[in-house]
C-alpha positions in Angstrom: 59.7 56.0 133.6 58.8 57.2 130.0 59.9 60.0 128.5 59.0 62.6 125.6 60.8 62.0 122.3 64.5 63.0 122.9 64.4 63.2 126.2 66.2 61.3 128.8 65.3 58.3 130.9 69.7 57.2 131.4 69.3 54.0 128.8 68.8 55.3 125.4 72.8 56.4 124.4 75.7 54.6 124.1 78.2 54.5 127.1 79.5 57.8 128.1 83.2 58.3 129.6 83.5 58.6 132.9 81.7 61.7 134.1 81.9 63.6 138.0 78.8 65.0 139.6 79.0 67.4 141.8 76.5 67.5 144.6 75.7 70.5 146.2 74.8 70.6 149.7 72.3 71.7 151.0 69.9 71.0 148.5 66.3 69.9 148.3 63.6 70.3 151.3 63.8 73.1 154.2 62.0 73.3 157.2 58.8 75.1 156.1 58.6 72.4 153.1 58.8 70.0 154.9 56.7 71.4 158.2 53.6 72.3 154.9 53.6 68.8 153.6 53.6 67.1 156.9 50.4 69.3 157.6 48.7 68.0 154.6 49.8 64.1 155.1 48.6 64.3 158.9 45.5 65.6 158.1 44.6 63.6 155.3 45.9 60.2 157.6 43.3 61.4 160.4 40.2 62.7 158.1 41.1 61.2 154.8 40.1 63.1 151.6 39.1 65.6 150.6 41.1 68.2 152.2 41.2 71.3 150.4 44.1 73.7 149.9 44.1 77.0 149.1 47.2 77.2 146.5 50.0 74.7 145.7 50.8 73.8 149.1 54.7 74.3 148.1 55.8 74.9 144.2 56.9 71.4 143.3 54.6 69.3 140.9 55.7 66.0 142.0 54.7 67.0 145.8 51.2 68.4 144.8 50.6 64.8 142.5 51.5 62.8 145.1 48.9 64.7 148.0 45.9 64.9 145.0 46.5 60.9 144.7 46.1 60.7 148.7 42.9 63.2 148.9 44.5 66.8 149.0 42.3 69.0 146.5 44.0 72.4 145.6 41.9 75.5 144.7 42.8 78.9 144.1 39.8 80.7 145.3 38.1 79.6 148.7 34.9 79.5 147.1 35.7 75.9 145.6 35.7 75.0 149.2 32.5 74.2 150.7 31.1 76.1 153.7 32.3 75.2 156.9 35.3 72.3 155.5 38.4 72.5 156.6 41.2 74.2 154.6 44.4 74.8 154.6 46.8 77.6 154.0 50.0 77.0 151.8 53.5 77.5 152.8 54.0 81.1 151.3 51.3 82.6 153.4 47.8 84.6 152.5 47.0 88.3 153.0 44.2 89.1 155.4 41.5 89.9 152.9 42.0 85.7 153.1 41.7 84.8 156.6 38.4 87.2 156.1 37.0 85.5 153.5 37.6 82.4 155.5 35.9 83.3 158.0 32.8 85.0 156.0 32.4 81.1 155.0 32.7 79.0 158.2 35.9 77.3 157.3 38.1 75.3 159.6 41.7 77.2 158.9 44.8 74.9 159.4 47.9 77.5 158.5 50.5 76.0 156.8 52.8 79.3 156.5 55.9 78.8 156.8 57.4 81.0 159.8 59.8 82.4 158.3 57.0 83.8 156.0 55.2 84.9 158.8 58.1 86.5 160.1 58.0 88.8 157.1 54.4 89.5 157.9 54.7 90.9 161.4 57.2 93.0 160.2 54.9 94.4 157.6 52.3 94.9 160.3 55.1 96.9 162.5 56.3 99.2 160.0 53.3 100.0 158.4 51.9 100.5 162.5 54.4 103.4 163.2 54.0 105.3 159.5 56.5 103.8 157.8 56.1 103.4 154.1 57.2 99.6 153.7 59.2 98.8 150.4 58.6 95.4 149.8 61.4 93.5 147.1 60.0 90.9 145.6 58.3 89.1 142.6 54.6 90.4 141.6 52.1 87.3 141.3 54.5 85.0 143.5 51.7 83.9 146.5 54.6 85.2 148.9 54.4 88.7 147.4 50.9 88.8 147.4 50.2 87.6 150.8 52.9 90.2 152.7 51.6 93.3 150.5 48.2 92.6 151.6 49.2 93.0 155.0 49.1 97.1 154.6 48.4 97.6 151.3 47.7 101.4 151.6 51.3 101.7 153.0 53.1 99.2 150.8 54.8 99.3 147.6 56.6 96.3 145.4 59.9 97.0 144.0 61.2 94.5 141.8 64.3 95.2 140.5 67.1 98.7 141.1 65.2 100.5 138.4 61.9 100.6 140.2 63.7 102.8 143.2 64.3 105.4 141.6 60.0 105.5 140.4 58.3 104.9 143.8 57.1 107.7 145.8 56.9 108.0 149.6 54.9 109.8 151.8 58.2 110.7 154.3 61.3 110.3 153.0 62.9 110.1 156.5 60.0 106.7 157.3 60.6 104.4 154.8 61.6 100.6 155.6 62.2 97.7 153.5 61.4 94.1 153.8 62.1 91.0 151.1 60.6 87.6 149.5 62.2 84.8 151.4 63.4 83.4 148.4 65.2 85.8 146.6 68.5 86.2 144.9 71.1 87.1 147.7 73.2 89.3 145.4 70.3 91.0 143.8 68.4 92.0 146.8 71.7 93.2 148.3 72.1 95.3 145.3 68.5 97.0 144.9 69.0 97.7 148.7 72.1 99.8 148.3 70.0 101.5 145.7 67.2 101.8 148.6 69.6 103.5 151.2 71.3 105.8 148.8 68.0 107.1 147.8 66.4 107.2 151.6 69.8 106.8 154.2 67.4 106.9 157.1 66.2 103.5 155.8 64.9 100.7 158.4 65.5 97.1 157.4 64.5 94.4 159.4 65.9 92.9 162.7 67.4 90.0 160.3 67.7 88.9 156.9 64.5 88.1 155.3 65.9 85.9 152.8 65.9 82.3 154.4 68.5 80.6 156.2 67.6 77.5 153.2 67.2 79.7 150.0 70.8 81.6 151.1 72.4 78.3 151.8 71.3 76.8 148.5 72.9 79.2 147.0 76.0 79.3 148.8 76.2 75.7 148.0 75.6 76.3 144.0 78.5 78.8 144.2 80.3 76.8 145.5 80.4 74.1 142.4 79.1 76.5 139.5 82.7 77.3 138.4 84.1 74.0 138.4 80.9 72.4 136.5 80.4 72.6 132.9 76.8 72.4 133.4 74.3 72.5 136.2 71.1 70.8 137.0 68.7 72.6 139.0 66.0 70.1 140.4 62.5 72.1 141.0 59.3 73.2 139.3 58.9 76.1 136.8 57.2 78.2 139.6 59.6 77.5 142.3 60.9 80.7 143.2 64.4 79.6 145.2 64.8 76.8 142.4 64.9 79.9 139.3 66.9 81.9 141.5 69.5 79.0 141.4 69.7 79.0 138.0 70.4 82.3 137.5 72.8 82.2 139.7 74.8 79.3 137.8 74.6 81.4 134.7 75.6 84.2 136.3 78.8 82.2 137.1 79.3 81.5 133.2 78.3 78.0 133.4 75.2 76.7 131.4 72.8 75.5 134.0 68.9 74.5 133.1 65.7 73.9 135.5 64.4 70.8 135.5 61.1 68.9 137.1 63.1 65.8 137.1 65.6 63.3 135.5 62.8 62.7 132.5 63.0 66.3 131.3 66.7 66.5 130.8 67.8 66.5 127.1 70.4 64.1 126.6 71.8 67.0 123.5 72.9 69.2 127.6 75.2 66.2 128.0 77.2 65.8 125.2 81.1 66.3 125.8 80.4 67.4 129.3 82.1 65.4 131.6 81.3 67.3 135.1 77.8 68.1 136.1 77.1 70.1 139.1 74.0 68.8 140.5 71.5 70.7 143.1 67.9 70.8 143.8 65.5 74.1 145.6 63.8 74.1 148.6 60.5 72.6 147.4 62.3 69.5 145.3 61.7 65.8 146.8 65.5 64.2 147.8 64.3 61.5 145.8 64.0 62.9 142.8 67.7 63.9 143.2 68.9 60.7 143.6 66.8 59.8 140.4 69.1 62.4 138.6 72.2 60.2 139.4 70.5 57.0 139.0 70.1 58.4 135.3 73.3 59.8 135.0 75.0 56.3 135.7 72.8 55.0 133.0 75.1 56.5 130.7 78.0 55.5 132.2 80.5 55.3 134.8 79.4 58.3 137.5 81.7 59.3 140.4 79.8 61.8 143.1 81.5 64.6 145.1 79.1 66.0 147.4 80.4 70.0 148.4 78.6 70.8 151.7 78.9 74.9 153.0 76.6 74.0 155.9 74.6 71.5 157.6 70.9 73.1 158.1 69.5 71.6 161.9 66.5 74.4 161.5 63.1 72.4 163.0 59.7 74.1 162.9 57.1 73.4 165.8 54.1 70.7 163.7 50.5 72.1 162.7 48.0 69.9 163.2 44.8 71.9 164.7 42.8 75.0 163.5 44.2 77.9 164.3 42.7 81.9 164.1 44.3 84.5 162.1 47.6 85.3 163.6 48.0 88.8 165.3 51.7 88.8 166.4 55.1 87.0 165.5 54.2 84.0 168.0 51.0 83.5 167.3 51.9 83.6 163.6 55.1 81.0 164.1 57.6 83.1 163.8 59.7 81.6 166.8 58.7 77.9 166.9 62.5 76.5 165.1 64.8 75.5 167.5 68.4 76.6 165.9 70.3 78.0 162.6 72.2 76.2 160.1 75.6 75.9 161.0 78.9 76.4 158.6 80.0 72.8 157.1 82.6 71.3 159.6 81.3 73.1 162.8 
């Protein structure tokens, strides 16, 4: 592994004392993560490359590396795609301006969307069905966002943080409903939706929380360690939504905490004097590349590791492997394909 100038590879300093880790759990890959890559790894083992995506197919550079080396080619636009080729959708969903655009060029559609993401969708579709202006929280230029607002655009409006309630304006105050990112900051969202209902009290949410069973129980698990660590490694990729969000949340705790792609960007300078390091990784970050952290780590010097688990996730999703068409309901679109919740550590 080599590194930048002053930057670590768990060899270049002088012994450490012994230092404590502590391992959050869960960390690293969720369902839909997993359930996108395994698209793009089947498809490439049956048709080889290329096989065009439209996006990242998750937010993790290591992830999209290792699918360009086997075939995958990413694109943002579905022009780069040649007519009638198969693509396929990413994990954080496309708007259906997309899906028209697809078809308008012949292509083979295999829809990666996570359906949890899909979930949101159908929801848009609902609200937006029976008049309801739909507030949608979430981050503007995040492929997420972008996907669910162009569900009903005309009926649809982005609020990003519990200053921009009090500037949108709704048709009907007494039809207004709310939906969220699935990746979002539990404690914010909770907090622009209390500014939501006090401004609209006859506010619909959805059936059940948007915000994912693995981005909530990431951050459960980061809670659970942040206060005891005197610094925090976030494993994930600047654009990782859920892996940001994890950060913020350690310094939100008081404890220095910084986002890195992997055990080669951490600056030895973070370690110096600290002798317990809480350790996690988002939703889109490769196990391995956790267990590199540690590796590294014990480079230094002597390493004890004290995993904290707040649930154990046993969430499947049902495999992709065909063209599909453009979903027009929750089961078409995967919303209902996962066989059971995450469960609280012990149960």
């Amino acid at each position: 592994m080599t590194t930048e100038p002053g930057r670590f590879d768990g060899s270049v300093l002088d012994p450490d004392p012994p230092r404590r880790v502590l391992l959050a759990a869960p960390r690293s890959f969720c369902a839909g993560v997993e359930r996108a890559i395994d698209v793009v790894r089947a498809l490439l083992a049956e048709r080889g490359g290329p096989l065009h995506v439209r996006k990242q197919i998750v937010h993790n550079a290591h992830v999209v590396a290792e699918l360009e080396a086997a075939g995958a080619v990413f694109v943002d636009d579905l022009d780069e795609v040649p007519e009638g080729a198969p693509v396929v959708f990413s994990a954080h969903g496309v708007s259906p301006a997309v899906w028209d655009a697809a078809a308008a060029r012949g292509l083979s559609v295999v829809d990666a969307t996570c359906p949890l993401v899909a979930k949101v969708h159908a929801e848009a579709r609902r609200f937006a069905a029976r008049g309801d202006t739909v507030v949608f929280i979430g981050h503007a230029g995040h492929e997420e966002t972008e996907g669910t607002l162009g569900e009903a655009p005309g009926s649809t409006v982005l609020v990003q943080t519990v200053e921009d309630v009090a500037r949108i304006r709704v048709a009907d105050p007494q039809r207004v409903a709310y939906l969220t990112q699935t990746t979002l900051s539990v404690h914010e969202t909770a907090e622009i939706v209390a500014a939501l209902r006090a401004r609209f009290p006859a506010l619909r949410g959805p059936g059940g929380a948007d915000i994912c069973y693995a981005t909530t129980n990431r951050q459960d698990a980061l809670a659970a360690i942040a206060e005891d660590a005197e610094l925090v490694l976030v494993v994930g990729s600047a654009n990782s939504s859920n892996s940001v969000r994890l950060v913020e949340l350690a310094h939100r705790a008081g404890t220095p905490a910084y986002l890195v792609e992997d055990a080669a960007a951490i600056d030895p300078e973070w370690l110096a004097g600290v002798a317990v390091v809480g350790l996690t990784a988002g939703a889109s970050a490769p196990p391995a590349l956790v267990d590199e952290v540690i590796a590294a780590l014990r480079g230094l010097g002597p390493v004890t590791v004290e995993e904290r688990r707040v649930a154990r996730e046993a969430v499947r999703f049902q495999p992709v492997r065909r063209p599909r068409p453009r979903p027009a309901d929750p089961d078409q679109a995967g919303a209902s394909p996962w066989a059971k919740a995450s469960t609280p550590s012990g149960s």
